[in-house]
GUMAR-21538 format. One record per residue (C-alpha): y, x, z; residue in three letters. Coordinates in Angstrom, 3 decimals, decimal comma. Each point is the difference from the previous one (the first is absolute). Example, Ala and Ser with C-alpha at 12.3 -4.5 7.8 and 13.67 -1.06 7.14 Angstrom:
% residues 2
> -4,500 12,300 7,800 ALA
> 3,440 1,370 -0,660 SER
END
This chain:
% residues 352
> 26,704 -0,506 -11,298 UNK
> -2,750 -0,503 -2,673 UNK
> -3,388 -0,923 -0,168 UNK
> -1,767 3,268 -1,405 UNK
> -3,319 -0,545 -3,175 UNK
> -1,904 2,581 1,665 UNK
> -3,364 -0,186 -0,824 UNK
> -1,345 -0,043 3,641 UNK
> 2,485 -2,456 0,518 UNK
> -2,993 -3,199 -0,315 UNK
> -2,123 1,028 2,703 UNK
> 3,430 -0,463 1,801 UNK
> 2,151 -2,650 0,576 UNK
> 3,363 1,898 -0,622 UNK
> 1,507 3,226 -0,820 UNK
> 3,326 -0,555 0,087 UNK
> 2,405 3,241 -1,371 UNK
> 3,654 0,583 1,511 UNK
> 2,704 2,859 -0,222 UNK
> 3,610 0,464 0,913 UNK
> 1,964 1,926 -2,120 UNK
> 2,761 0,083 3,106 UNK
> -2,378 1,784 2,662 UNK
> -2,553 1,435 -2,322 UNK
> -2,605 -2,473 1,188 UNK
> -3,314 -0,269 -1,947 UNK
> -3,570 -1,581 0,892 UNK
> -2,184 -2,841 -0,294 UNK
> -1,640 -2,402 2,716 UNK
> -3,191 -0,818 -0,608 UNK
> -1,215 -3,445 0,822 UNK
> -4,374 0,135 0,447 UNK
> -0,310 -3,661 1,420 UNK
> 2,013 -2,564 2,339 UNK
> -3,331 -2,242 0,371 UNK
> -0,063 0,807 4,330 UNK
> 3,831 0,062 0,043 UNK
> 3,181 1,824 -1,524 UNK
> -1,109 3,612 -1,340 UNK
> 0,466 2,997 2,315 UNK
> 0,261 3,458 0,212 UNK
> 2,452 2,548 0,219 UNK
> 2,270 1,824 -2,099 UNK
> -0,869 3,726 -1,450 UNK
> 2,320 2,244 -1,381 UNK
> -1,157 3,235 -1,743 UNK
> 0,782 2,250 -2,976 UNK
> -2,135 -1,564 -2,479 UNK
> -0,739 1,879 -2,917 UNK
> 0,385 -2,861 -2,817 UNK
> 0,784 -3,607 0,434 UNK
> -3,598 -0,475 -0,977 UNK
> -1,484 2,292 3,168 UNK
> 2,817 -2,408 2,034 UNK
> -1,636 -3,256 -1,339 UNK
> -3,703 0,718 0,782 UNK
> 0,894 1,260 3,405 UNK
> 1,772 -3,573 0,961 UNK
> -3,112 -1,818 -1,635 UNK
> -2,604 1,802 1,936 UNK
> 2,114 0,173 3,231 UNK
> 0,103 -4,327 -1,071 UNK
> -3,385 -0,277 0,041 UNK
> -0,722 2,090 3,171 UNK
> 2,529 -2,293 2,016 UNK
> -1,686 -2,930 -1,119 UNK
> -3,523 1,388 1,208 UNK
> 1,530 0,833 3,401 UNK
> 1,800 -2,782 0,418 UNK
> -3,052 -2,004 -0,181 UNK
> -2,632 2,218 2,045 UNK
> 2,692 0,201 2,255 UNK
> -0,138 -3,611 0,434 UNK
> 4,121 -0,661 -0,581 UNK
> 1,761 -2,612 -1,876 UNK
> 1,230 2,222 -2,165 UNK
> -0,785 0,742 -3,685 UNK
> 0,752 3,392 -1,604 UNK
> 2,530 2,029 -1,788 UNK
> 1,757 3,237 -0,274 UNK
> 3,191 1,439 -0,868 UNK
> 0,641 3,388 -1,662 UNK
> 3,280 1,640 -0,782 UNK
> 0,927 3,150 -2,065 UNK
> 1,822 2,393 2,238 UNK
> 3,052 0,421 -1,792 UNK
> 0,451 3,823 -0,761 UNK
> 2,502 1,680 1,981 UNK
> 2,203 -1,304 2,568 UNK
> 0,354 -3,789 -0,092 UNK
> 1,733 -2,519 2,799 UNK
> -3,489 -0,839 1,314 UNK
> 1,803 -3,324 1,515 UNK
> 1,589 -1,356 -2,707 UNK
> -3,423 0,336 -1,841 UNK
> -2,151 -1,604 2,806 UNK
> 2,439 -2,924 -0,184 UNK
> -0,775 -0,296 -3,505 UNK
> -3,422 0,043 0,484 UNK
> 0,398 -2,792 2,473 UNK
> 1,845 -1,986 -2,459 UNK
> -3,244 0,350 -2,129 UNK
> -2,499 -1,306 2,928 UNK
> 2,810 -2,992 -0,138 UNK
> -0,616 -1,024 -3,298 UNK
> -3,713 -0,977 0,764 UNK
> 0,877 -2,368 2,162 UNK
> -2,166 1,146 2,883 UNK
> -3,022 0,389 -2,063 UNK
> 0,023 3,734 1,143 UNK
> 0,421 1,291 3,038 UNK
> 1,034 3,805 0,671 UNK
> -0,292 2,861 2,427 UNK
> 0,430 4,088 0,175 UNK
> -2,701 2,051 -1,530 UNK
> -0,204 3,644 -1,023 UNK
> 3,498 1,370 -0,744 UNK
> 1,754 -3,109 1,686 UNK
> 0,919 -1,013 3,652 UNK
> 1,667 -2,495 2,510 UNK
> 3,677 0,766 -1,025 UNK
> -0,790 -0,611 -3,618 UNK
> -2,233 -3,821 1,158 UNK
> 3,580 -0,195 1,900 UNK
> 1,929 0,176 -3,474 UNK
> -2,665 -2,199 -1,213 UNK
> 0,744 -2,585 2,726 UNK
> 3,892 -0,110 -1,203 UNK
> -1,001 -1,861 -3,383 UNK
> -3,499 -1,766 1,036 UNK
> -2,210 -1,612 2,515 UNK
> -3,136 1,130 -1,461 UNK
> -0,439 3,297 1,735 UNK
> -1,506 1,430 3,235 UNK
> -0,083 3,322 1,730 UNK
> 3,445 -0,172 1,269 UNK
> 0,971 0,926 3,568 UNK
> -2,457 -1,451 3,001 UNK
> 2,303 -2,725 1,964 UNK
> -1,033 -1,559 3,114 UNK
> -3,571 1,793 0,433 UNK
> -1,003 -1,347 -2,966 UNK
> -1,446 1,848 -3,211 UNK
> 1,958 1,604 -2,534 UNK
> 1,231 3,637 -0,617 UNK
> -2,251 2,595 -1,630 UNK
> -3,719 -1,086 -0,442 UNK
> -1,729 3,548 0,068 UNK
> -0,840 0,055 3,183 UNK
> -2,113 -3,777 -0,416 UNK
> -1,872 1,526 -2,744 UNK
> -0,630 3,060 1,460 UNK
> -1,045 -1,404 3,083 UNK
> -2,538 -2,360 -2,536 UNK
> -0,918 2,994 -2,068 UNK
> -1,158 2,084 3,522 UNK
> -1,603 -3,083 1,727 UNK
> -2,196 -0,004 -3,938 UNK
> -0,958 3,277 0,388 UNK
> -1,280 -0,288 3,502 UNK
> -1,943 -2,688 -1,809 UNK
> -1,362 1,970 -2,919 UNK
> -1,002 2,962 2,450 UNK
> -2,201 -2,763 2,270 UNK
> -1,021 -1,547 -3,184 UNK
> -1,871 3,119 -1,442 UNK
> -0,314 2,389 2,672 UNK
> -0,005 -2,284 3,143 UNK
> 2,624 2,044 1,687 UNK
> 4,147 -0,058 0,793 UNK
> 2,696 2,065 -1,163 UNK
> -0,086 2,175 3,224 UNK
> -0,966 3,521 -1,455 UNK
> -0,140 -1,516 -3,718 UNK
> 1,084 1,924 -2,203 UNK
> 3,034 -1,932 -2,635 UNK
> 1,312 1,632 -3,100 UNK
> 3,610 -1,676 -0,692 UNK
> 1,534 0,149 -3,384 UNK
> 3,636 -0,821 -0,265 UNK
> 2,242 0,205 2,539 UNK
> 2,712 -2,798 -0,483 UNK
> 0,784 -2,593 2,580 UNK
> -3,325 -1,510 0,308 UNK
> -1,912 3,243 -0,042 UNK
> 2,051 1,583 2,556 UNK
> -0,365 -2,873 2,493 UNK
> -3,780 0,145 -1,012 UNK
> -0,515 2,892 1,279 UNK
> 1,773 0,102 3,482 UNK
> -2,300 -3,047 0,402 UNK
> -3,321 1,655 -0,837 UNK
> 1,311 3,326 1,813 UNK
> 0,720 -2,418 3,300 UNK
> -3,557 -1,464 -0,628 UNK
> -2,010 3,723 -0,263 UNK
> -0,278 0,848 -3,414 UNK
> 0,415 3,701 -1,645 UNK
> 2,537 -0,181 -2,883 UNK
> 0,497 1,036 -3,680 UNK
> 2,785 -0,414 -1,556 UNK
> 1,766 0,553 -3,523 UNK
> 3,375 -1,277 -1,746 UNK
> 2,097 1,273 -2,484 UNK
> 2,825 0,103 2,555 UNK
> -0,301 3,913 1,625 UNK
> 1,592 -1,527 2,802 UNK
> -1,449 -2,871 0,745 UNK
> -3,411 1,852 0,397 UNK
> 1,543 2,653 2,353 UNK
> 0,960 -3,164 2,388 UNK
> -2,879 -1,844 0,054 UNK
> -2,213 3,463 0,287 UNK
> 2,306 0,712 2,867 UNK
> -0,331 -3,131 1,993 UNK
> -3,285 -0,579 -0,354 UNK
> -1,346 3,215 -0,920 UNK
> -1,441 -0,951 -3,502 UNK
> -1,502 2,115 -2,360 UNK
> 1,862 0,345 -3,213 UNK
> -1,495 0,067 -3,381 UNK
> 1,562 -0,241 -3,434 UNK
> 0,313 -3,322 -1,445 UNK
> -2,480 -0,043 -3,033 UNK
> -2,637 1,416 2,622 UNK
> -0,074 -2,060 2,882 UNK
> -2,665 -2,341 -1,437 UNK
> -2,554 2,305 0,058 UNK
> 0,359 1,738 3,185 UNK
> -2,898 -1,147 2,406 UNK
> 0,946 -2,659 2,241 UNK
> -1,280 -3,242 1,812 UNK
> 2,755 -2,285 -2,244 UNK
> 2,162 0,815 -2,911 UNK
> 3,533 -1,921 0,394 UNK
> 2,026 -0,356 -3,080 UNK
> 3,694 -1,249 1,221 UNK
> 1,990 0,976 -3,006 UNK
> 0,092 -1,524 -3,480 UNK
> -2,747 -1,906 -1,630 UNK
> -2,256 1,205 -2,811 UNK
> -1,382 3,039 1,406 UNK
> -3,886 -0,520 0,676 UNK
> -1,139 0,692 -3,989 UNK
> -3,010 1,198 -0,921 UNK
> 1,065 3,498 0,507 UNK
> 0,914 -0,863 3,681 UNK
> -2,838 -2,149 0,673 UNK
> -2,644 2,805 -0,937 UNK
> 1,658 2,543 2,688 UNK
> 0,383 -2,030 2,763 UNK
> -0,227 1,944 3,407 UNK
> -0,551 -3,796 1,484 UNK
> -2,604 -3,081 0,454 UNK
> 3,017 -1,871 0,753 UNK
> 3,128 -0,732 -1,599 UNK
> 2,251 -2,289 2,038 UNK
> 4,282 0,521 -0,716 UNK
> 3,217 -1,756 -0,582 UNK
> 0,555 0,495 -3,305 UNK
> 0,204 -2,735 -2,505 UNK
> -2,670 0,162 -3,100 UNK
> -1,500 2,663 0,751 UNK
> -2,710 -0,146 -2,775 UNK
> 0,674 1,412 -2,935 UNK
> -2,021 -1,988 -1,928 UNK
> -2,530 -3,158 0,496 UNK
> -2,920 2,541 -0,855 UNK
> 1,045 2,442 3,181 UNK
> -0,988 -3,535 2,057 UNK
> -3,465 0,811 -1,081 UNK
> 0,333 3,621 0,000 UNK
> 0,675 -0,057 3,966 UNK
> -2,975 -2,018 0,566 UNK
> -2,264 2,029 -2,049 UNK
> 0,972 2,781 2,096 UNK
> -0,584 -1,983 3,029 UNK
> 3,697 0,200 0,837 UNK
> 1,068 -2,955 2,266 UNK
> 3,179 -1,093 -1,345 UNK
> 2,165 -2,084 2,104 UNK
> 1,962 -2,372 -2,684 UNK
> 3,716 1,164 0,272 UNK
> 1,216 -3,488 0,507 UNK
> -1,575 -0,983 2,528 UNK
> 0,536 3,418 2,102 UNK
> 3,648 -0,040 -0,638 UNK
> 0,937 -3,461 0,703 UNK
> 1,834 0,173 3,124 UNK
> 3,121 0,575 -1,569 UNK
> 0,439 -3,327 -2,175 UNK
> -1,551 -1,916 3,423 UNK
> 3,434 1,284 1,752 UNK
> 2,183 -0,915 -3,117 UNK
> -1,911 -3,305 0,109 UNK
> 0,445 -0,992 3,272 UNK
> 3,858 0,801 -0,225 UNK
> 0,319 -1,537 -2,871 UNK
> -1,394 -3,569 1,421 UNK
> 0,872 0,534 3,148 UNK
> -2,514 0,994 1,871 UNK
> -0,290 2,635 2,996 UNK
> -0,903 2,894 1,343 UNK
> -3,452 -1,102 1,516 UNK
> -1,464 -1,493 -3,286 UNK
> 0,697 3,373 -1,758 UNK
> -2,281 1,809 2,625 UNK
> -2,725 -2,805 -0,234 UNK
> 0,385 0,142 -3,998 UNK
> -0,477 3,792 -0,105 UNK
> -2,492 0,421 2,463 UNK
> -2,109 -2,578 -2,081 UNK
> -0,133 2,905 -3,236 UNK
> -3,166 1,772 1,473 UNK
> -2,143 -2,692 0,283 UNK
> 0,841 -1,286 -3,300 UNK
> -0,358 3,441 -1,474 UNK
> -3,706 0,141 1,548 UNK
> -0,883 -2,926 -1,385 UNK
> 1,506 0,919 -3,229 UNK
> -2,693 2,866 0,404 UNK
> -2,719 -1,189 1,392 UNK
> 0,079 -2,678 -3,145 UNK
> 0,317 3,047 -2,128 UNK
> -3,137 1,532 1,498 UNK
> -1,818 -2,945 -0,655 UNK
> 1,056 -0,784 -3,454 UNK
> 0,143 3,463 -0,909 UNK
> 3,375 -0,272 -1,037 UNK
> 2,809 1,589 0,230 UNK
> 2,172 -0,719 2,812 UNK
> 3,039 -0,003 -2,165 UNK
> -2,071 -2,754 -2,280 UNK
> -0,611 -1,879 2,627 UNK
> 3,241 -0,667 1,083 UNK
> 1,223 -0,658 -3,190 UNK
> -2,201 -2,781 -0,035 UNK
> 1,046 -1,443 3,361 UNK
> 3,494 -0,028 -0,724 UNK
> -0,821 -1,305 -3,912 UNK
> -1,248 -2,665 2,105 UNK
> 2,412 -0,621 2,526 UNK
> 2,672 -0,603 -2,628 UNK
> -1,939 -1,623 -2,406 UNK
> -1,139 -2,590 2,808 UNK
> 3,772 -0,282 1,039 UNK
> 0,886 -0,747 -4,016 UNK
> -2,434 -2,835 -0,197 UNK
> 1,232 -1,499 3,075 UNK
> 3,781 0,408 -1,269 UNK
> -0,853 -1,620 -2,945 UNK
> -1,772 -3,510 1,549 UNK
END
């Protein structure tokens, strides 16, 4: 494994390359900061376009571990794994064990977990070549296994926040729009169906829709729609980079509260939400619940101080906003700050 010169790479403290000619394995982990603890966050693998496309993607992912991390209040720092899906069929564990000979080599300065496109059974290959992963099978009532539900179980009791926030009301007869129906989304929405709300829902999976609008009798739109259709809250719960300015200027919503990760386009679209009078729930903290159950298996932890961890992510996203209100910020800008903060705090202490 090699260190990459990527540009970016400074605002980081490491993005380290690795491949495997023998499975086909290709990716980088991308290191953001170890100054709470040993950089977290799980492992992503997608069809990248271009190596550089791959690169950014584990840097920004880096970053927004760090952020959560902190907000979230763990001892973690953050980081973030991406891998190349090989093209056509590969032995998907062979490669996994690869990869988990990579987490290896940084001696337990990076910690890993599923993300989009990977699972328990490939943490489980992991777990054959390192300690440094989490997200394997639940043993003994304790945490582990997939962490969708967590986060959508954080991401619904955030909503429920936003909703009493700005319109002083619950999710019973709300109206939710839900874009992207993978793991998280899915769960996401039995919850707010179980709690009242109307749904609309999109994905590029045919399928997928037809479930979810079956169970829960959602409304399907297509997928480059459902942000403007007119709703009490706009949930994006697929892949990052989607509220641009083209986006932000159609928006069917005053709120935007979802799963995904980065879901700004730009550092502009921050400011474009607000002047629109948007209330934008910062992904990060919405979507924490997730990295609170890998956190708690991973040091040990149980069951009851993953419920008391997630259950704290509404109050800290209304104070989040009602800081924003004040300021007039946005809410995105203010808890970049916070988290700037935390870990800068937890570097000078390190350091005396």
């Amino acid at each position: 494994m090699a260190r990459s010169s990527h540009p970016a790479h400074d605002l980081h403290e490491g993005l380290h390359r690795f491949e495997d000619a023998a499975t086909g394995l290709r990716g980088v982990i991308a290191i953001h900061s170890t100054a709470l603890g040993p950089a977290a966050g799980g492992c992503r693998m997608w069809a990248y376009p271009n190596p550089q496309m791959m690169m950014n993607d584990a840097l920004r992912l880096a970053q927004g571990m760090s952020f959560k991390n902190a907000l979230a209040g763990l001892p973690l720092g953050g980081g973030k794994a991406v891998i190349q899906r090989p093209a056509g069929d590969f032995d998907r564990r062979r490669l996994f064990a690869a990869f988990g000979r990579a987490v290896q080599s940084l001696g337990g300065d990076y910690v890993t977990a599923e993300d989009v496109g990977t699972g328990v059974a490939d943490m489980e290959a992991v777990r054959g070549e390192t300690r440094f992963v989490a997200g394997l099978p639940p043993q003994g009532g304790r945490p582990g296994g997939d962490p969708s539900p967590w986060t959508a179980l954080g991401v619904k009791l955030a909503i429920e926040a936003a909703l009493k926030w700005r319109h002083g009301r619950g999710l019973d007869g709300a109206t939710v729009a839900v874009q992207g129906l993978g793991a998280v989304g899915r769960d996401l929405c039995r919850r707010l169906h179980e709690a009242g709300a109307r749904l609309v829902v999109a994905d590029l999976d045919e399928a997928r829709v037809a479930q979810v609008a079956r169970l829960y009798g959602a409304r399907a739109v297509a997928p480059d729609a459902i942000h403007a259709v007119p709703v009490d809250v706009f949930a994006p719960c697929a892949l990052g980079g989607g509220l641009g300015e083209r986006v932000v200027e159609s928006l069917g919503s005053a709120i935007v509260c979802g799963a995904a990760n980065n879901q700004l386009a730009s550092v502009h679209d921050a400011r474009r939400l607000l002047e629109r009078g948007v209330t934008y729930c910062p992904d990060y903290v919405v979507n924490a619940g997730g990295i609170i159950n890998v956190a708690a298996e991973y040091l040990g932890q149980g069951v009851a101080e993953v419920e008391a961890a997630v259950a704290a992510i509404p109050g800290r996203l209304q104070q989040i906003l009602a800081r924003a209100d004040h300021e007039r910020l946005p809410a995105g800008t203010v808890a970049d700050q916070l988290a700037r903060q935390t870990i800068a705090d937890a570097g000078r202490r390190n350091a005396a």
